[in-house]
C-alpha positions, 0 to 999 in steps of 0.5 A: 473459518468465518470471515475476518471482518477486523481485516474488511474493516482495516482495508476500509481504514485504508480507503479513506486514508488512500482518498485522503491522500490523493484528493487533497493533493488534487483539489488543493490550490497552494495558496503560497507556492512560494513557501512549503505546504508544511509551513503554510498548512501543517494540519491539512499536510498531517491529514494528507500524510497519514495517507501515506499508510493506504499502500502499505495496508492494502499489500500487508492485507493483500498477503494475508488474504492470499494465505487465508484462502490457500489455508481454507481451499482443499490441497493440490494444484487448483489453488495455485491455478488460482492465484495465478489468475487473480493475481494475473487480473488484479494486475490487469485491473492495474494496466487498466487504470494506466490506460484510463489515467494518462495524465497520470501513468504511462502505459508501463507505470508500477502501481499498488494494484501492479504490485499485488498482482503479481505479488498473489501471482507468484505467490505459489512459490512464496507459499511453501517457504515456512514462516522464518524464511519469509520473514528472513526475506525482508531483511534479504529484499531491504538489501536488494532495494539498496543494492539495486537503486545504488546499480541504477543511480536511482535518484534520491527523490523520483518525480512522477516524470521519472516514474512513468519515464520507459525510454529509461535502460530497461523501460516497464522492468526497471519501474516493476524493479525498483523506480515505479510507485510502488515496485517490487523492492521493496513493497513484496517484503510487506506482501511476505510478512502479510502471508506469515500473518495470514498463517498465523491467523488460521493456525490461532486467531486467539493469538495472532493479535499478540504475534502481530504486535510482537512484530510490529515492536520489531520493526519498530525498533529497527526503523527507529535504529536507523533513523538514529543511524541517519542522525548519528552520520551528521552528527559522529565523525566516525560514522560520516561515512553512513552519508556517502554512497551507497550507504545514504540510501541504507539510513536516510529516511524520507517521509516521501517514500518515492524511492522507498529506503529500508527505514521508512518501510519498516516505519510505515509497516510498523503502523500498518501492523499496529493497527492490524493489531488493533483490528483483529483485537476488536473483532475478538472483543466483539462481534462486527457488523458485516454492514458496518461502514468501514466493513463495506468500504473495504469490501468495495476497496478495489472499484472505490480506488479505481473510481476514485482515481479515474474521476478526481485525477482525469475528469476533474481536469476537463471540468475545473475542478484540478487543484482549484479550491482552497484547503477547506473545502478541499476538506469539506469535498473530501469529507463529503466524497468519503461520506457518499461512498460509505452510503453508498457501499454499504447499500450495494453490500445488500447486492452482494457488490454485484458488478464491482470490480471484486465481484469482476475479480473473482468471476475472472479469478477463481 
């Protein structure tokens, strides 16, 4: 089976969404501290919350690509070896990114990069589970995260203090579990679903776009089921009781997904599954250039994000730059910045990304 480069190009969708989001927080100075950045900058906050997708994407991907390659390797024990070690090094690459971003991470933060690795790493047990268990799992780990914020008294909105804090019962864990940025409940349910759809793109790619919109009306529905639930808590008597513990954290749905409740999962993998959906339907329309733009930004996803993070959230600091400009050019940095990488990529794809942090992944990994 060729490559996918619908899904190359997705991931690369995924980087800009992911620099977006992060450079415009790090380089904007609020003009009015005062009053909410909604309020004063609607268009520059739209921009920055689209990039609240990047994570999403890369995980649902993360999951796809995990059953793309054990649907192409020979049969036996050797694949699952290597999953292990990938996933064991991707999560490496994620502590590495802790220890090069302190201002940021604490040595025990739970990032994406944490969250993929062990996800693909565990992924031999995932992976001899059939198609309706793993999509019944969502619904299972939805129940988790709920259960197990309520048993930690998580707050309603956690802080970056709060997700690097490891003085916390159950320090580094309990961020892996359920406090970090991104840990295990409830992002391992995009992973799962992300597996499905990799089976199905190698079983049928003809009709896997379809299947993946099926399933995005599916999660589409039910998102919006329970922001009609949240509004209908303040609104009916009878269902006040949907506004008290533990059920808030069933309905309410926060644009900030830090913690992230059943809602705005199923609203943000929505988004991810429609533009899957999209992807895999050009690729199928028309033949993509393996040197496209978006094709080589997202086959340098891995060393972008963490190039990226390392230079605008660490070294901005000692040379000014944190949180200094204005929103337009904050803007016009962030569109300059995305231009250079795209340039760039796309001449290091002559080289195969030689030395990149994908290359470094697979001579480590398998």
């Amino acid at each position: 089976m060729a490559r996918l480069l619908s899904l190359d190009a997705l991931r690369g969708v995924a980087v800009i969404l992911m620099m977006t989001q992060h450079l415009g927080v790090w380089l904007w100075q609020v003009e009015q501290p005062h009053r909410g950045v909604i309020a004063q900058a609607p268009v520059y906050m739209a921009i920055n919350g689209l990039g609240g997708l990047a994570a999403p994407i890369f995980i649902t991907l993360a999951g796809a690509g995990t059953s793309l390659m054990t649907g192409r390797a020979a049969p036996g024990r050797a694949v699952d070896l290597t999953l292990v070690r990938r996933g064991v090094v991707l999560m490496g690459f994620g502590y590495l990114l802790n220890w090069l971003t302190p201002s940021w991470f604490s040595a025990g933060s739970w990032f994406v990069l944490h969250m993929m690795g062990l996800a693909i790493a565990t992924a031999p047990l995932w992976r001899r589970l059939g198609d309706r268990t793993l999509l019944a799992a969502e619904a299972v780990i939805l129940a988790l995260t709920v259960a197990v914020q309520s048993w930690l008294v998580t707050p309603a909105v956690l802080d970056n203090p709060r997700m690097r804090d490891l003085s916390l019962p159950g320090g580094a864990l309990r961020l892996a579990l359920a406090e970090g940025q991104f840990p295990v409940l409830p992002w391992l349910a995009l992973f799962l679903v992300g597996m499905v759809i990799g089976r199905w793109l190698v079983t049928g790619s003809e009709t896997a776009a379809e299947r993946v919109s099926g399933l995005c009306r599916v999660c589409l529905i039910a998102g919006l089921v329970v922001v009609g639930l949240d509004l209908a808590g303040g609104q009916v008597d009878a269902l006040g009781f949907l506004h008290t513990a533990p059920w808030w954290r069933l309905v309410r749905v926060r644009t900030g997904f830090f913690p992230a409740g059943p809602g705005i999962v199923l609203l943000l993998q929505a988004g991810v599954l429609l533009l899957l959906a999209v992807a895999l339907r050009i690729e199928r329309a028309r033949e993509l250039d393996p040197r496209g733009w978006l094709v080589c930004l997202g086959r340098a996803s891995l060393t972008l994000l963490l190039v990226h993070v390392v230079l605008f959230r660490e070294i901005s600091r000692p040379l000014g730059a944190w949180q200094a400009f204005d929103r337009y050019t904050s803007l016009a940095i962030i569109a300059a910045w995305i231009a250079l990488c795209a340039v760039l990529s796309r001449a290091w794809a002559r080289g195969g990304y030689r030395f990149g942090a994908e290359w470094l992944l697979r001579r480590l990994g398998g």
